[in-house]
N, C-alpha and C positions, 0 to 999 in steps of 0.2 A: 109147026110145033117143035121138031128138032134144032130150027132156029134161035128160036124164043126161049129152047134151053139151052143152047150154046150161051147165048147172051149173060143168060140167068148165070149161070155158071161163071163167067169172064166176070162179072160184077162181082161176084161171091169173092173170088180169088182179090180182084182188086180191093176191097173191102179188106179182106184178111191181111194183102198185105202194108194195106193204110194204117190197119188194126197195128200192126205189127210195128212197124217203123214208129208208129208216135208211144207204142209200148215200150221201145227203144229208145226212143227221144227220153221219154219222159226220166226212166232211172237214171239216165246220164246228166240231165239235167238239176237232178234230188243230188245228186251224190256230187257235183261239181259247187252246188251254192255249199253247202256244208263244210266245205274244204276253203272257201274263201274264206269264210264266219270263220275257223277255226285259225287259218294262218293269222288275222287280224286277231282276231282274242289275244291269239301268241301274240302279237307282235303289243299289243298294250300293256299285255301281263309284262312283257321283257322294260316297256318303258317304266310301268310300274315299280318294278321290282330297282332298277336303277336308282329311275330318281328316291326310293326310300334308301338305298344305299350311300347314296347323298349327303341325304338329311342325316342319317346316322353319324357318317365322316363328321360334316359338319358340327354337330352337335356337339362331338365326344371333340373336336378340334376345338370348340367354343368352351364348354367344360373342363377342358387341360388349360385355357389360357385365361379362365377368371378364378380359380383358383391360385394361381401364386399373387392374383392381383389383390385378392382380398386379405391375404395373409399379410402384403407388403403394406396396405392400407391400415390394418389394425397395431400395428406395431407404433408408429408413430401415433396411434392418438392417444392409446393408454400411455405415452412420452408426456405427452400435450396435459393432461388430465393431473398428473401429478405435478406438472413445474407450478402450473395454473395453482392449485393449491397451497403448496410453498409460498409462492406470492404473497396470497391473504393472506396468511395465517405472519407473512411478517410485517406486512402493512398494517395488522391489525396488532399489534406489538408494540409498532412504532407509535403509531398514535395512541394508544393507552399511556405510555407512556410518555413523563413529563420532567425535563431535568433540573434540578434543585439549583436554583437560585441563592440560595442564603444555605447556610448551614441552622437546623432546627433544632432545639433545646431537646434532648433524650428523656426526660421529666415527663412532656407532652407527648412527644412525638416517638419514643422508644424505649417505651415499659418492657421490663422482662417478661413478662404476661397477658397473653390475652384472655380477657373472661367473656368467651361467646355467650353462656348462660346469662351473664349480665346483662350483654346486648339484646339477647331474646328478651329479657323481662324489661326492658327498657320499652322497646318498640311498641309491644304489647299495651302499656302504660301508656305512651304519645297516641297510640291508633284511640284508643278508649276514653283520652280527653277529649277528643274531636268527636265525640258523640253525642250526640245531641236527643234528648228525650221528648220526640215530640209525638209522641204515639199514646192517644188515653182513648177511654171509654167511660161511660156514666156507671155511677153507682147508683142504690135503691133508692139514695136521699137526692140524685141527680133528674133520675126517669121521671116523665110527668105522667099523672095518674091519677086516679080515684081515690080516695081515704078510706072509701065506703068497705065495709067488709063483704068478702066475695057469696060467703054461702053461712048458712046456720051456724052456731057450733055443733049441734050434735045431732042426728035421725036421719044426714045423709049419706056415712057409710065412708065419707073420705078425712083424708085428715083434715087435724081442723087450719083453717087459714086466716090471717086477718088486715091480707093489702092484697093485692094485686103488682103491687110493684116489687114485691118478694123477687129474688132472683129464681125460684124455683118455677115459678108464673112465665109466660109466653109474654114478651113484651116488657118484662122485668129489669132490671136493674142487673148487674154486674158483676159478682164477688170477689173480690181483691185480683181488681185487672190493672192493667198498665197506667200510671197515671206519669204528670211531667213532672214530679217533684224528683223521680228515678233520678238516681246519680252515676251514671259508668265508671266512674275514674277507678284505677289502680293504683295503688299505692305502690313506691316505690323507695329504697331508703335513700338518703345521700350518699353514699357510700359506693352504694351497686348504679345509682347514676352515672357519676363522677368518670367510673371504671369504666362502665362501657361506654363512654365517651371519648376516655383516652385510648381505649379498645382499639374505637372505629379510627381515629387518629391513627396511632400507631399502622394499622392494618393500611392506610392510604399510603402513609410515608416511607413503608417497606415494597412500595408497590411504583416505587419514584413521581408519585401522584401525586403529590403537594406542590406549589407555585407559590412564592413570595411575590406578589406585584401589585403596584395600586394603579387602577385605571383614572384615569383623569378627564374626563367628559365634559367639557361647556356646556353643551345644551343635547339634550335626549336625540340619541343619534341611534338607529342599530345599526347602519353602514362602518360609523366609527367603532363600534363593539366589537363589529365583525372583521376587520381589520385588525384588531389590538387582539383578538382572539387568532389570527390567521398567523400574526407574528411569533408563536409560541407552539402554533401546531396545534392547533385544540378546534377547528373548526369539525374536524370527520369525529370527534368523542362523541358519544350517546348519553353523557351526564355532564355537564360541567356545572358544578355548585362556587358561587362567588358571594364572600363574605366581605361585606362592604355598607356602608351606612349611607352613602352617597345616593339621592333620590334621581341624578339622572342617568345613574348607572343602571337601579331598577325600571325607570323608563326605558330606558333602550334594550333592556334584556326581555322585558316582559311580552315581547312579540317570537320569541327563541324558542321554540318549544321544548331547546336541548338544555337551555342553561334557565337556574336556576339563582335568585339573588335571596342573601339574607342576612342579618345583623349576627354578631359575634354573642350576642347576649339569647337570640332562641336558633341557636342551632342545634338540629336533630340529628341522632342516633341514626335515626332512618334515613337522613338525608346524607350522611356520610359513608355509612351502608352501599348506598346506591351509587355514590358518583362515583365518575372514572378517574375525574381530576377538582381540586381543592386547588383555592385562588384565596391566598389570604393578605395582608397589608402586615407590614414591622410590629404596628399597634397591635393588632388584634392576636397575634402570636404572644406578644407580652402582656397580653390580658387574660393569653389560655394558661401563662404560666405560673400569672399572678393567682389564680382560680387553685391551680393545683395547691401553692402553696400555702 
């Protein structure tokens, strides 16, 4: 018995102190991984915080070196932007522009007066001959119909009626609508024509926009048009009006969608209005003057 609790005992102790040791083991082992986790933390946080220190440098170094770039960038183009301008505005000058060939009679070509008003009512006057009244509708003697009388004279209470083809009736006739006999024209006197004709005249010739020359054409060419046009600078104009009787000069111009051909005897108000450049022959200068006088 005394054995068997010696034994008992020696286990017990062995026990306590196995107990003991790995109760030891164990905190030193808790408290040792904790300390690795925490140096590495540090040591990512440390890489961390670097490389953001970096990017920062960098940043604020990229930052200080596209600013003077963009400043040095805009300076020459708002340079750029106004010569560019200049440019047109004299290229478009030049070509407007067209130098007198002959010296022009002042009678025609340089009236002390412009009468815009007269040019208004002239225009006015040409747009409204070019109108054509082709717009009508039936009247009550037009509409096809019945003769018959529609209802009673008297015991039904309405007025009394005696067609159907009454304008008042559905299906009726008209009352004073549009027929083709209309006339649009304005009247305008000789006087106030005349004027604003010499108007638009004068207003080209102050504008160096008159041309003395006669085209001389064989046979319907716009190659040779355009040619005889490039010799004088008038190819880039947006209106060129040529006064000319010559049918193969309006051959070859009538594919130009810029120029314009017409006789000395219907030329418009409007059409002088509008060009940039007048092309006329010796004659027809002495036809405008013979007109005035």
């Amino acid at each position: 018995m005394a054995e068997s609790k010696k034994l008992d005992s020696k286990k017990s102790t062995a026990k306590k102190e196995i107990v003991k040791k790995t109760a030891v083991k164990k905190p030193t082992e808790k408290v040792v991984k904790p300390k690795k986790e925490t140096v590495k933390k540090e040591v990512k946080t440390e890489k961390v915080v670097k490389t953001k220190k970096e990017v920062v440098k960098n940043s604020s170094t990229t930052k200080e070196v596209k600013k003077p770039s963009l400043k040095v960038e805009t300076k020459p183009k708002k340079a750029t932007k106004k010569e560019a301008v200049k440019v047109q505005v004299k290229s478009a000058k030049v070509q407007n522009k067209v130098k007198l060939e002959a010296t022009l009679p002042k009678s025609v070509f340089g009236i002390s007066k412009v009468y815009s008003q007269a040019i208004f009512d002239a225009i006015l006057s040409e747009r409204a001959s070019k109108r054509f009244s082709t717009h009508k509708v039936k009247s009550r003697a037009e509409v096809s119909g019945t003769g018959k009388k529609p209802f009673a004279q008297k015991g039904t209470g309405n007025a009394r009626a005696g067609s159907l083809r009454s304008p008042i009736m559905v299906g009726g006739g008209r009352a004073f609508g549009p027929t083709t006999e209309r006339n649009y024209n304005l009247k305008v006197n000789k006087k106030v024509r005349k004027n604003a004709l010499l108007s638009a005249l004068t207003l080209l010739a102050k504008d160096h926009a008159v041309l003395v020359h006669e085209f001389k054409i064989k046979q319907p060419s716009t190659k040779t048009l355009l040619i005889e046009l490039n010799k004088h600078g008038l190819l880039n104009t947006r209106k060129v009006v040529i006064v000319s009787g010559d049918e193969n000069v309006f051959l070859s111009a009538r594919n130009l969608p810029f120029v314009e051909v017409t006789k000395v005897t219907s030329l418009s108000v409007e059409q002088l209005v509008a060009a940039d450049a007048l092309i006329l022959t010796k004659d027809d200068v002495k036809y405008l003057e013979g007109m005035v006088k």
